[in-house]
PyMOL Python script that loads the backbone (N, CA, C, O; Angstrom):
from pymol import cmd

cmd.read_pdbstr("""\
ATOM      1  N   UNK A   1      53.410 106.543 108.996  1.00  0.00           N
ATOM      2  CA  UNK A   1      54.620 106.295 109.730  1.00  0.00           C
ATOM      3  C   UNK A   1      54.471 106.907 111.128  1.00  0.00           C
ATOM      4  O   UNK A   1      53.806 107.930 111.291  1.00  0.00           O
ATOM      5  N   UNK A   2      55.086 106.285 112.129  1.00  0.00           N
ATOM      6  CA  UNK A   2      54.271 106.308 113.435  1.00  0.00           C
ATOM      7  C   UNK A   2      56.027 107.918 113.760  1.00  0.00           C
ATOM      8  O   UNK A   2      57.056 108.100 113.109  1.00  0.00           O
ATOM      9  N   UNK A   3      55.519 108.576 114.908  1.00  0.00           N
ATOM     10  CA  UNK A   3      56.628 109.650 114.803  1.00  0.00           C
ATOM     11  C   UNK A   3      57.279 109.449 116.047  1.00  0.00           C
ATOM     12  O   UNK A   3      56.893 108.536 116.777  1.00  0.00           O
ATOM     13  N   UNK A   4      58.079 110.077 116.330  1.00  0.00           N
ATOM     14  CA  UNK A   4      59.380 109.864 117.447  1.00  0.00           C
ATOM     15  C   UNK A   4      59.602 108.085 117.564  1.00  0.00           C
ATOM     16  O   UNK A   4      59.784 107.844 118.757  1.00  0.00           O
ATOM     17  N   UNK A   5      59.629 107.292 117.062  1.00  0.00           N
ATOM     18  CA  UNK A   5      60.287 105.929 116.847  1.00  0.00           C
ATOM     19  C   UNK A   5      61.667 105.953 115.942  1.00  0.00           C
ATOM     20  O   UNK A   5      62.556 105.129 116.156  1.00  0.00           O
ATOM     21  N   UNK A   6      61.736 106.567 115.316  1.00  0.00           N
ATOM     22  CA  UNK A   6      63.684 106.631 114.372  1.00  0.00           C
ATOM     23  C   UNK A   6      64.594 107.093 114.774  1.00  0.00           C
ATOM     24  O   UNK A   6      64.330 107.971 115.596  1.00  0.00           O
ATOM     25  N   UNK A   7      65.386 106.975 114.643  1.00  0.00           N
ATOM     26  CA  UNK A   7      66.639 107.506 115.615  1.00  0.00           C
ATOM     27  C   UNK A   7      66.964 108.821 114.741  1.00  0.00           C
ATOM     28  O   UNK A   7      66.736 108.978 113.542  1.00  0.00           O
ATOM     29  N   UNK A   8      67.489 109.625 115.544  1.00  0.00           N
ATOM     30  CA  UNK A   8      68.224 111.072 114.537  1.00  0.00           C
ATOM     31  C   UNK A   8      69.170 110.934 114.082  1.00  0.00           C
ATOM     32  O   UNK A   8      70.177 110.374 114.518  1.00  0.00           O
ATOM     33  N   UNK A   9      68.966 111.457 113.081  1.00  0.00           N
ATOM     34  CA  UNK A   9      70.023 111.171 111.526  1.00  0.00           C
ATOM     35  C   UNK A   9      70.639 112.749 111.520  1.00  0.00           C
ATOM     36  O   UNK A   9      69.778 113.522 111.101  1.00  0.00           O
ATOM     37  N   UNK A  10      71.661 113.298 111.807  1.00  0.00           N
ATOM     38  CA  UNK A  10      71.891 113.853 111.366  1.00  0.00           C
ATOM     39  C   UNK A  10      73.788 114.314 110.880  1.00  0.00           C
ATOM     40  O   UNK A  10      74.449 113.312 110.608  1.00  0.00           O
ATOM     41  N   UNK A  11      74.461 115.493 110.797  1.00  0.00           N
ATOM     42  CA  UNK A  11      75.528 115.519 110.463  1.00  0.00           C
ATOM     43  C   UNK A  11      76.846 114.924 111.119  1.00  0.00           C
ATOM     44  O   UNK A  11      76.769 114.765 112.337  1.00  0.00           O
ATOM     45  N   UNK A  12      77.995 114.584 110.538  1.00  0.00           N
ATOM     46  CA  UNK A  12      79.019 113.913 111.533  1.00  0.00           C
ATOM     47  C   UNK A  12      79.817 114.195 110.583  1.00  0.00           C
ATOM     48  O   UNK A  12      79.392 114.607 109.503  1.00  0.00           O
ATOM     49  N   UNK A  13      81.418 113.974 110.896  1.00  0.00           N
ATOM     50  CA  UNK A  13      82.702 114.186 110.535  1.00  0.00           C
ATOM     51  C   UNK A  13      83.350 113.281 111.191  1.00  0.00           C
ATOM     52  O   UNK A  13      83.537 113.067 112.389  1.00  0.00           O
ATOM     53  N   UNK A  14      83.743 112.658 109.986  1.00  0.00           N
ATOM     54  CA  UNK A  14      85.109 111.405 109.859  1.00  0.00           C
ATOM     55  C   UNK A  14      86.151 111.722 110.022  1.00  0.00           C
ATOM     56  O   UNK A  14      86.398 112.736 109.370  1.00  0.00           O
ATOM     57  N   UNK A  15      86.993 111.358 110.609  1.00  0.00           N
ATOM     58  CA  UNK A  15      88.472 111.674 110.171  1.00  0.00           C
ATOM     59  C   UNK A  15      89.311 110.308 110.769  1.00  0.00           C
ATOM     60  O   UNK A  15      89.338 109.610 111.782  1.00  0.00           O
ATOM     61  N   UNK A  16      90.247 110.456 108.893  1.00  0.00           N
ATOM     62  CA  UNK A  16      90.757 108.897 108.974  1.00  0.00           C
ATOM     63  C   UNK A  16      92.129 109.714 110.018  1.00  0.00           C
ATOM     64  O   UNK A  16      92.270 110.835 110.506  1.00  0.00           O
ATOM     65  N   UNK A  17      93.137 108.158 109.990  1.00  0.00           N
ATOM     66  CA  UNK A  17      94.332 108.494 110.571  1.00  0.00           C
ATOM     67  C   UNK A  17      95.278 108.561 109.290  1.00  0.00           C
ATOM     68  O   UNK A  17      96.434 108.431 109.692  1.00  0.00           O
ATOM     69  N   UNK A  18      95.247 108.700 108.036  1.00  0.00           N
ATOM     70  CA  UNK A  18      95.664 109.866 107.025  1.00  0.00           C
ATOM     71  C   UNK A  18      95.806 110.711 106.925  1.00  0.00           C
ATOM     72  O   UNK A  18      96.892 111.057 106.460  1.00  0.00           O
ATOM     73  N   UNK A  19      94.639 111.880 107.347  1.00  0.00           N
ATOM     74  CA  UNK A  19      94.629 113.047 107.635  1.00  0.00           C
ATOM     75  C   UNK A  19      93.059 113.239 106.842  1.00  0.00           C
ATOM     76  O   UNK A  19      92.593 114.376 106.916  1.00  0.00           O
ATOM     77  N   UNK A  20      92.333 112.320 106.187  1.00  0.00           N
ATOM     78  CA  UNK A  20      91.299 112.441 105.658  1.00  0.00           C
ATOM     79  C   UNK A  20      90.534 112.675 106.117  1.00  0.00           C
ATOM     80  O   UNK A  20      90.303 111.811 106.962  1.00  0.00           O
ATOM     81  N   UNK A  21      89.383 113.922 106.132  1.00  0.00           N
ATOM     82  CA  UNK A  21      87.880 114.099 106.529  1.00  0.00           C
ATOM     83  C   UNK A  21      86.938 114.007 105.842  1.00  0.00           C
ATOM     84  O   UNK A  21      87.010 114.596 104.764  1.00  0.00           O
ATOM     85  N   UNK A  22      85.847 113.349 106.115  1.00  0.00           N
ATOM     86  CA  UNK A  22      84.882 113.006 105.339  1.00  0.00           C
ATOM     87  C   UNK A  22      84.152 113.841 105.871  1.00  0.00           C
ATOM     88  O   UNK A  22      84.659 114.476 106.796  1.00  0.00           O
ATOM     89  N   UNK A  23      82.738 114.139 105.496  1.00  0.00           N
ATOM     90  CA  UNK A  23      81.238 114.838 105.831  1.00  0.00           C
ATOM     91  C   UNK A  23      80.178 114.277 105.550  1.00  0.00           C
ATOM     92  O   UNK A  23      79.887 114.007 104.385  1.00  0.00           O
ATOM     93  N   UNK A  24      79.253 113.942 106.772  1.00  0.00           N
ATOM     94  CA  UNK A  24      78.030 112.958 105.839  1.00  0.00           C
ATOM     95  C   UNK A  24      77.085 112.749 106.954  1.00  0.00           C
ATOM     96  O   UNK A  24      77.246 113.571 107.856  1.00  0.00           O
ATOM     97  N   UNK A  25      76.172 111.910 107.150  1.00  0.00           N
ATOM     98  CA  UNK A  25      75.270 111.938 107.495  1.00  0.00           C
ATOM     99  C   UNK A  25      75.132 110.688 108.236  1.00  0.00           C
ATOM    100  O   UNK A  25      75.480 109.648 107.676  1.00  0.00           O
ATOM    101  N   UNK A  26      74.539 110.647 109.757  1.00  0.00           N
ATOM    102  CA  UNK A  26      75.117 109.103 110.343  1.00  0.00           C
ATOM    103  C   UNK A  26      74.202 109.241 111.769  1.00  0.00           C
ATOM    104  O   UNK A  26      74.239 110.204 112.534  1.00  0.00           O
ATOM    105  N   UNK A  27      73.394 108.051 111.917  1.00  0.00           N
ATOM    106  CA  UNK A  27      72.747 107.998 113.474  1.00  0.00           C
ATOM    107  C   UNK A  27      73.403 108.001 114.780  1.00  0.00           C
ATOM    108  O   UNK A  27      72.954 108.063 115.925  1.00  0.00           O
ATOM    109  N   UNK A  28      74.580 107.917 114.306  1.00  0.00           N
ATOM    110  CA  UNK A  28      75.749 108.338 115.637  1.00  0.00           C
ATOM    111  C   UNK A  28      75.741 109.441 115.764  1.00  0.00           C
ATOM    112  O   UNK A  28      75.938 110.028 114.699  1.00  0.00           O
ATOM    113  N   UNK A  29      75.589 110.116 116.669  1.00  0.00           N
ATOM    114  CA  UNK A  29      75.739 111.629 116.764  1.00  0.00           C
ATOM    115  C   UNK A  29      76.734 112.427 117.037  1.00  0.00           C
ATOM    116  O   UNK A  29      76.613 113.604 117.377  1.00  0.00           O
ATOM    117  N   UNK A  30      77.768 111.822 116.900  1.00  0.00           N
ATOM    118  CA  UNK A  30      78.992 112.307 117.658  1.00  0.00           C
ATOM    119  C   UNK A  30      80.104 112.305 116.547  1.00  0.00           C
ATOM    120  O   UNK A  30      80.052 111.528 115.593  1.00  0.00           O
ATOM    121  N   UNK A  31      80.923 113.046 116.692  1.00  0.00           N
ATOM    122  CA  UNK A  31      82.097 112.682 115.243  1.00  0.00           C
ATOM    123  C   UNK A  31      83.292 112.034 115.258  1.00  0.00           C
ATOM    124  O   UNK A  31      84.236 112.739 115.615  1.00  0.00           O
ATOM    125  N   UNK A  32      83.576 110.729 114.937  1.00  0.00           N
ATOM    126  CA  UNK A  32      84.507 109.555 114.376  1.00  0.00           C
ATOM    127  C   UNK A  32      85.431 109.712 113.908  1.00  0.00           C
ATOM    128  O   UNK A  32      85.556 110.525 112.992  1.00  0.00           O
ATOM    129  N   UNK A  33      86.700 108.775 114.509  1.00  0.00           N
ATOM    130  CA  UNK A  33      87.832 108.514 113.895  1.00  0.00           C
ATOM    131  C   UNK A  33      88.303 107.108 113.500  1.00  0.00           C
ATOM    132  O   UNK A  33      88.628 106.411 114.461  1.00  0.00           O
ATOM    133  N   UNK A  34      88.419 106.483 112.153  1.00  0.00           N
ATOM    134  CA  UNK A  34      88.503 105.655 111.817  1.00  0.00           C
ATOM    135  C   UNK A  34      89.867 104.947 111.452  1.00  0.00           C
ATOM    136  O   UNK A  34      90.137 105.011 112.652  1.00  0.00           O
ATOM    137  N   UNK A  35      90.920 104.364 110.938  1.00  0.00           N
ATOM    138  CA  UNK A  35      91.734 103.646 110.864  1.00  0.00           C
ATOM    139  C   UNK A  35      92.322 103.737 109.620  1.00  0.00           C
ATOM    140  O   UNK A  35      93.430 104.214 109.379  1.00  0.00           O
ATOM    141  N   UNK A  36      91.322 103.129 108.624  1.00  0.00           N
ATOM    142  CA  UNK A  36      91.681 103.636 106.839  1.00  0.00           C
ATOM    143  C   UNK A  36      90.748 103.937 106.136  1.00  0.00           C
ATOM    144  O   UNK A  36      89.706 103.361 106.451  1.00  0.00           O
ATOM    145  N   UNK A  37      90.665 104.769 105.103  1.00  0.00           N
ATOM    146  CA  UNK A  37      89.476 104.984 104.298  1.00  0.00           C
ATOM    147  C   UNK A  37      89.670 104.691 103.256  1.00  0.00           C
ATOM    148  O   UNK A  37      90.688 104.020 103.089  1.00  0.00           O
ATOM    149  N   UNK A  38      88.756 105.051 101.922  1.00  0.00           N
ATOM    150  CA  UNK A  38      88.958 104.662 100.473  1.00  0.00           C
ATOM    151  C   UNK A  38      90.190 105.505  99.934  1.00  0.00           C
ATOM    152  O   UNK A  38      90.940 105.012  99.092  1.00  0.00           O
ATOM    153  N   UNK A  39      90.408 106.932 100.490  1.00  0.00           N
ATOM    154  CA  UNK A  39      91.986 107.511 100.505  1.00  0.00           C
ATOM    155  C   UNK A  39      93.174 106.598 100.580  1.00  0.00           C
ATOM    156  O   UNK A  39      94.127 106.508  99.806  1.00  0.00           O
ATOM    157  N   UNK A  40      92.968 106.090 101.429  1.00  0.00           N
ATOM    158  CA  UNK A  40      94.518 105.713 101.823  1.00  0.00           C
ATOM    159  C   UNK A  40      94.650 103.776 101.922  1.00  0.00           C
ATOM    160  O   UNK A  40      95.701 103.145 102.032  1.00  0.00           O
ATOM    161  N   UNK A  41      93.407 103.271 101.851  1.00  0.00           N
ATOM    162  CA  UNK A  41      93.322 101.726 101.437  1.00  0.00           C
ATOM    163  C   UNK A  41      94.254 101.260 100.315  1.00  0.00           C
ATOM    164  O   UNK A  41      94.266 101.532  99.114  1.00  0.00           O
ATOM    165  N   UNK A  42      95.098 100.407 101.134  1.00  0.00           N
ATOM    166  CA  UNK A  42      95.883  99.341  99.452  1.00  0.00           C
ATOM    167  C   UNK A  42      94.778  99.079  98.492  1.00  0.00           C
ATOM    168  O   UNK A  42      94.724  99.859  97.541  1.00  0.00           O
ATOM    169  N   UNK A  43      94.069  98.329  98.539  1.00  0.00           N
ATOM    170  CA  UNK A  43      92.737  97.934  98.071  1.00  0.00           C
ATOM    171  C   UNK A  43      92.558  99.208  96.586  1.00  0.00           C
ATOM    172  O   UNK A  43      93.027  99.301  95.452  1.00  0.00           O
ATOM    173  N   UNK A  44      91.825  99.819  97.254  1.00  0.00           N
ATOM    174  CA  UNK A  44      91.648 101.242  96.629  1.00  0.00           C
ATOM    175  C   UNK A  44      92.390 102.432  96.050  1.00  0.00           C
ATOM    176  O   UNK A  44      92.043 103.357  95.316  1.00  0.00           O
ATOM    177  N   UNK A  45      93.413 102.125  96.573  1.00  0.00           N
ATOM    178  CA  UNK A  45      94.713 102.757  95.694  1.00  0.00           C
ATOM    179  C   UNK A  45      95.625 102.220  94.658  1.00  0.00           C
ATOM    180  O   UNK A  45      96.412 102.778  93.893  1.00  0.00           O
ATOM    181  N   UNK A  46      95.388 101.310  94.795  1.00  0.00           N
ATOM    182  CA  UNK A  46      96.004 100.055  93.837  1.00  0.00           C
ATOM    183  C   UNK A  46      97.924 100.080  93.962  1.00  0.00           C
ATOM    184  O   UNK A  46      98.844  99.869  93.172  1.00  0.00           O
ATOM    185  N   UNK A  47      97.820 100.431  95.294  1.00  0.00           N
ATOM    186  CA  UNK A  47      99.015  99.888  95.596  1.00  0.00           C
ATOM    187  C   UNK A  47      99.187  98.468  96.809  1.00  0.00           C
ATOM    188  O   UNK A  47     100.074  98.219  97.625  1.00  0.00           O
ATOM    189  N   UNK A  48      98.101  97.861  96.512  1.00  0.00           N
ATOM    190  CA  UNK A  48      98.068  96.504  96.921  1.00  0.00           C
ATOM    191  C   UNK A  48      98.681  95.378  96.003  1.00  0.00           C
ATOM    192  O   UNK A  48      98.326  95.050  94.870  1.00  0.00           O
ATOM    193  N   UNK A  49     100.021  94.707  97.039  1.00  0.00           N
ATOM    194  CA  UNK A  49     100.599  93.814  96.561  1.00  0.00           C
ATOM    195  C   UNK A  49     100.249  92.366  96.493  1.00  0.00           C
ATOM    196  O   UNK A  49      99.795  91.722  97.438  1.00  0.00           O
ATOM    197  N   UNK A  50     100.493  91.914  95.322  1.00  0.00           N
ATOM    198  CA  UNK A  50      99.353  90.512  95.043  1.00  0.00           C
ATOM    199  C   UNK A  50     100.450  88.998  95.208  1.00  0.00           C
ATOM    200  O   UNK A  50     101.002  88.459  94.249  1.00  0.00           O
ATOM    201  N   UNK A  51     100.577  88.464  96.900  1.00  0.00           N
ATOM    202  CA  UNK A  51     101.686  87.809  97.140  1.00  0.00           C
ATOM    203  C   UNK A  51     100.963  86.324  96.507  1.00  0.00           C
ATOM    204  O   UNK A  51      99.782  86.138  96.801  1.00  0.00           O
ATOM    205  N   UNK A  52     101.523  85.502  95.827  1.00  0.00           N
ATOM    206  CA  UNK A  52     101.364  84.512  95.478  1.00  0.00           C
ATOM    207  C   UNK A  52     102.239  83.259  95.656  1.00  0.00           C
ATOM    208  O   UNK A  52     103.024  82.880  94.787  1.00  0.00           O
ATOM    209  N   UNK A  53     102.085  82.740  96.648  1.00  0.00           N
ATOM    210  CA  UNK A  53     102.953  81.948  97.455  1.00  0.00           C
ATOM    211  C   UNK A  53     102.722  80.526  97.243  1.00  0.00           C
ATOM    212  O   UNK A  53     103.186  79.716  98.045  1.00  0.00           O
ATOM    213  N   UNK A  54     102.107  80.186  96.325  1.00  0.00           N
ATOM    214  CA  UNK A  54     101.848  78.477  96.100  1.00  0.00           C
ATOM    215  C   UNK A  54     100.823  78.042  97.253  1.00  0.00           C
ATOM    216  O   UNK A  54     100.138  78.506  98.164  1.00  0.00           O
ATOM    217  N   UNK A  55     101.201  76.735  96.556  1.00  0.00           N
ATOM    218  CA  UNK A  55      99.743  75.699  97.322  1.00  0.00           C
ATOM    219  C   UNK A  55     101.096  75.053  98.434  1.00  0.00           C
ATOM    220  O   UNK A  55     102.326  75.042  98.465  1.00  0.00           O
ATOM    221  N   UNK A  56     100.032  74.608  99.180  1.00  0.00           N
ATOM    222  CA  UNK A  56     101.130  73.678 100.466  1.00  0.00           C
ATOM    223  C   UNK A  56     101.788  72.282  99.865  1.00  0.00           C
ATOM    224  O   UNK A  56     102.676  71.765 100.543  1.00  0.00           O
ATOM    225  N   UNK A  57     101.578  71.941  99.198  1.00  0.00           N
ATOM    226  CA  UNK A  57     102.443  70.818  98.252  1.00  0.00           C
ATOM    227  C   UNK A  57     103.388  71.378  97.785  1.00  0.00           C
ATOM    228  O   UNK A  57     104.528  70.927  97.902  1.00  0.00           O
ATOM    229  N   UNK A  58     103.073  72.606  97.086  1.00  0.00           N
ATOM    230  CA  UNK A  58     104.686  72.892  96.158  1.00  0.00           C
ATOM    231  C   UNK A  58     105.301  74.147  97.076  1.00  0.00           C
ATOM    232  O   UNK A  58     105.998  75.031  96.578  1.00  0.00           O
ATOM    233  N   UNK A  59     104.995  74.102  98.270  1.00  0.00           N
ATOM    234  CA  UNK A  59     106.000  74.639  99.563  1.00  0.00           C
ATOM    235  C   UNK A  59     106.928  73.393  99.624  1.00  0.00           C
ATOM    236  O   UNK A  59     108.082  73.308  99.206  1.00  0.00           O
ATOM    237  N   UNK A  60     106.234  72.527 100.185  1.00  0.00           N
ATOM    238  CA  UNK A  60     106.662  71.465 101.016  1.00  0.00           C
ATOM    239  C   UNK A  60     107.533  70.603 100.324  1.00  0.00           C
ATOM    240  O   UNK A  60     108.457  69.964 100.828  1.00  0.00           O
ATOM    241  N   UNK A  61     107.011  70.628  98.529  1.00  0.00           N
ATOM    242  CA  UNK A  61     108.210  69.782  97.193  1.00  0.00           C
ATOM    243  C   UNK A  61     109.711  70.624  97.405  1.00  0.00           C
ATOM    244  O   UNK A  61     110.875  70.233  97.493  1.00  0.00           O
ATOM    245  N   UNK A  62     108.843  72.439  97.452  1.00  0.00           N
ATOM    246  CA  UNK A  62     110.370  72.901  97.345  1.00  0.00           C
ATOM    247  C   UNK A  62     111.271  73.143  98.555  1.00  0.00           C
ATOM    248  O   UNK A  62     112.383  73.647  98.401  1.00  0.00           O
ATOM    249  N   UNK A  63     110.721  72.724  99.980  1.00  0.00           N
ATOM    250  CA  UNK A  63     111.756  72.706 101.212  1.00  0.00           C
ATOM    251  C   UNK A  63     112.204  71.472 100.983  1.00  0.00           C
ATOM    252  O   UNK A  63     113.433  71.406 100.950  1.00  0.00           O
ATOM    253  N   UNK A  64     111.497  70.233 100.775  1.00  0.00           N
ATOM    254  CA  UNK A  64     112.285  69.157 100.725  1.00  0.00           C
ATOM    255  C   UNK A  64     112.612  68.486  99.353  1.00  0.00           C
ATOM    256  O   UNK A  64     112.551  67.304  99.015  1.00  0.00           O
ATOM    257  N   UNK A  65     112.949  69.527  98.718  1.00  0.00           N
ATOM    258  CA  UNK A  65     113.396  68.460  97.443  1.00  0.00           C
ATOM    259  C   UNK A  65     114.529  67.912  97.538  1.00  0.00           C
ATOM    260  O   UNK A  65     114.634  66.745  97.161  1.00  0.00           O
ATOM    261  N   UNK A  66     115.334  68.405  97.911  1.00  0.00           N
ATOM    262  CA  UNK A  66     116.935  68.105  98.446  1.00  0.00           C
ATOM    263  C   UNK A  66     116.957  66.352  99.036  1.00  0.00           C
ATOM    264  O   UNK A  66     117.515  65.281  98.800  1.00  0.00           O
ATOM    265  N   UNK A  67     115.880  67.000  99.988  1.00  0.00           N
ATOM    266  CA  UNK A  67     115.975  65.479 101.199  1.00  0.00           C
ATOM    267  C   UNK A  67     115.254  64.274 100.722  1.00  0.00           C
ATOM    268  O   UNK A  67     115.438  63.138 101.160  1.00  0.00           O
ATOM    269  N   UNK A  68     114.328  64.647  99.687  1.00  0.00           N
ATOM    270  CA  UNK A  68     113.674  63.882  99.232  1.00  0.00           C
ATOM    271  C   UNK A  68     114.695  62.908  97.828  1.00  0.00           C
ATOM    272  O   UNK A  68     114.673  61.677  97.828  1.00  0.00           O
ATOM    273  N   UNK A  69     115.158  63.363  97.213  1.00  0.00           N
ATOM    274  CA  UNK A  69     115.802  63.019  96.383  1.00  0.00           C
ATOM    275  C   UNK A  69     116.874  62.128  96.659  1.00  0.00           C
ATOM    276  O   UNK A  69     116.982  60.985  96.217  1.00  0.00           O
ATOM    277  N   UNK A  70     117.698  62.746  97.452  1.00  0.00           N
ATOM    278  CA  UNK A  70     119.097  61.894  97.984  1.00  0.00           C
ATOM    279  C   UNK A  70     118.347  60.779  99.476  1.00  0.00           C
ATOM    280  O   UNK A  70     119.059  59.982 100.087  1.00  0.00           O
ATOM    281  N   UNK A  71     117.131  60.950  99.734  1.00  0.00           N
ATOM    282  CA  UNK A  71     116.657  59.305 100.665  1.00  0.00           C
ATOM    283  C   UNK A  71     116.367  58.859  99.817  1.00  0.00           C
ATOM    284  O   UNK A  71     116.613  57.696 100.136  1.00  0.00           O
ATOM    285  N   UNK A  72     115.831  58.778  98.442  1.00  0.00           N
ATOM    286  CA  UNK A  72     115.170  57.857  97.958  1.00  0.00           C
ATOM    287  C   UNK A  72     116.321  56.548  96.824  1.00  0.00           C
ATOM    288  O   UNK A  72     115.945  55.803  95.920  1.00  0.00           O
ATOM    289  N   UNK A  73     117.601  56.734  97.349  1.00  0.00           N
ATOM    290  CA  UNK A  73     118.488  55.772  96.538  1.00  0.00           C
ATOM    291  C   UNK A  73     118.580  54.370  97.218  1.00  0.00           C
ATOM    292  O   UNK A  73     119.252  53.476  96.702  1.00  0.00           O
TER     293      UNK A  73
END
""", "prot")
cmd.dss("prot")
cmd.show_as("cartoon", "prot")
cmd.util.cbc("prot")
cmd.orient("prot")
């Protein structure tokens, strides 16, 4: 392995906007602030809500069922 070609790897500190800090190891050399982490992710907390809103046909049956029904006499 040929030497001084890799970039330096060494320590860094995360910190979400939670209040979460991580510790770890990263070719950025500088220490990061990120947005969400596995802390505080819907996803990952399992307070992700599962919206199930239909297909665009049975939107569109149930805005116009009304109008559809009473044109068609």
């Amino acid at each position: 392995m040929k030497n001084d070609i890799h970039p330096k790897y060494g320590p860094v500190k995360i910190e979400c906007s939670c209040g979460n800090v991580m510790h770890t190891h990263s070719t950025r050399s500088e220490d990061f602030h990120v947005d969400v982490c596995a802390a505080c992710h819907p996803f990952y907390t399992g307070q992700q809500r599962v919206v199930n809103r239909g297909g665009r046909i049975d939107r569109f049956k149930r805005q116009f069922s009304g109008a559809l029904s009473t044109s068609s006499s």
